[in-house]
C-alpha positions, 0 to 999 in steps of 0.5 A: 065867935069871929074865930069860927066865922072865919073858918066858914068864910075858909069853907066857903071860898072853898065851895065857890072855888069849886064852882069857878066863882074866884071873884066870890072866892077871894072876897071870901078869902080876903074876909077871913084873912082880916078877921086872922089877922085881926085876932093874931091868927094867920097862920089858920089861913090854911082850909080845913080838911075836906070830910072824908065821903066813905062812898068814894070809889064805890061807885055807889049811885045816890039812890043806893047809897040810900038804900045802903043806909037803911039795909044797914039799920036792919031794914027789910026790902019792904021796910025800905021800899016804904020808907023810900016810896019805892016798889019792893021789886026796885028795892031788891034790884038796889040791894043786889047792885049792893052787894056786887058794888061792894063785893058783899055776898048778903045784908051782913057783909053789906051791913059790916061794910056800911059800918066799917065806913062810918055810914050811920045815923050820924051820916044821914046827910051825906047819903040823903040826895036832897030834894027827892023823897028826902026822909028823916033816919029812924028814930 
C-alpha cells in the first residue's frame, strides 16, 4: 500500500510542520514526493484536508467537551461524574458552563447542538484529552 503510506507521510509532515521540525518535514515531504512520483501520481502532493473539529469557536475547555459527550448519550450528572471520576457538584458546574458556552437553555438543546456537529461515538477520540481519566465511550 505504497499509495496510502504516502498520503500518512503527507499528515506527517504536516504535523511536524506545525511543530516547527522543517527538517523532519521536508524528509517527509521528500518520501512521499518519490513514492508519487514512482507511481505516476504527483499530482496527489497536495495535504489532505485538515478534520473539521466541531468545538472550533465554542470555546469549550477539554474537560467539557467531555462532559458534552456524555450529556449527549443521555447521561445524568452522576452518570457522568462517575464515569469521569469527578464529584456531581463539579459535573453540574461543567454542564451550566454547557449551556451558556453553547447558548443552550437545557440538556436537549445542548444534546441537539452535540448532535448537530457530529459529536457521537464515532468522535470519542477527538473529545477524549488523552492521559487523564481517559475512559472508553459506552457500549
Amino acid at each position: 500500500m505504497p499509495y496510502e503510506g504516502a498520503r500518512t507521510r503527507l499528515l506527517i509532515a504536516d504535523a511536524c510542520r506545525q511543530l516547527g521540525d522543517t527538517d523532519a518535514e521536508q524528509m517527509e515531504l521528500r518520501g512521499a514526493r518519490a513514492v508519487f512520483e514512482r507511481l505516476g501520481a504527483d499530482g496527489d502532493l497536495t495535504m489532505p484536508d485538515p478534520p473539521v473539529d466541531p468545538f472550533d469557536g465554542t470555546g469549550l475547555a477539554p474537560r467539557e467537551r467531555e462532559v458534552l459527550w456524555w450529556l449527549a448519550t443521555g447521561a445524568t450528572n452522576r452518570g457522568i461524574a462517575n464515569q469521569l471520576f469527578l464529584s456531581e457538584r463539579t459535573v453540574a458546574r461543567h454542564v451550566s458552563n454547557i449551556f451558556g458556552k453553547l447558548r443552550g437553555p437545557n440538556r436537549a438543546g445542548a444534546t441537539a447542538w452535540a448532535y448537530n456537529h457530529g459529536v457521537t461515538r464515532d468522535s470519542w477520540a477527538r473529545v477524549s484529552h488523552m492521559g487523564r481519566n481517559d475512559h472508553s465511550p459506552p457500549v
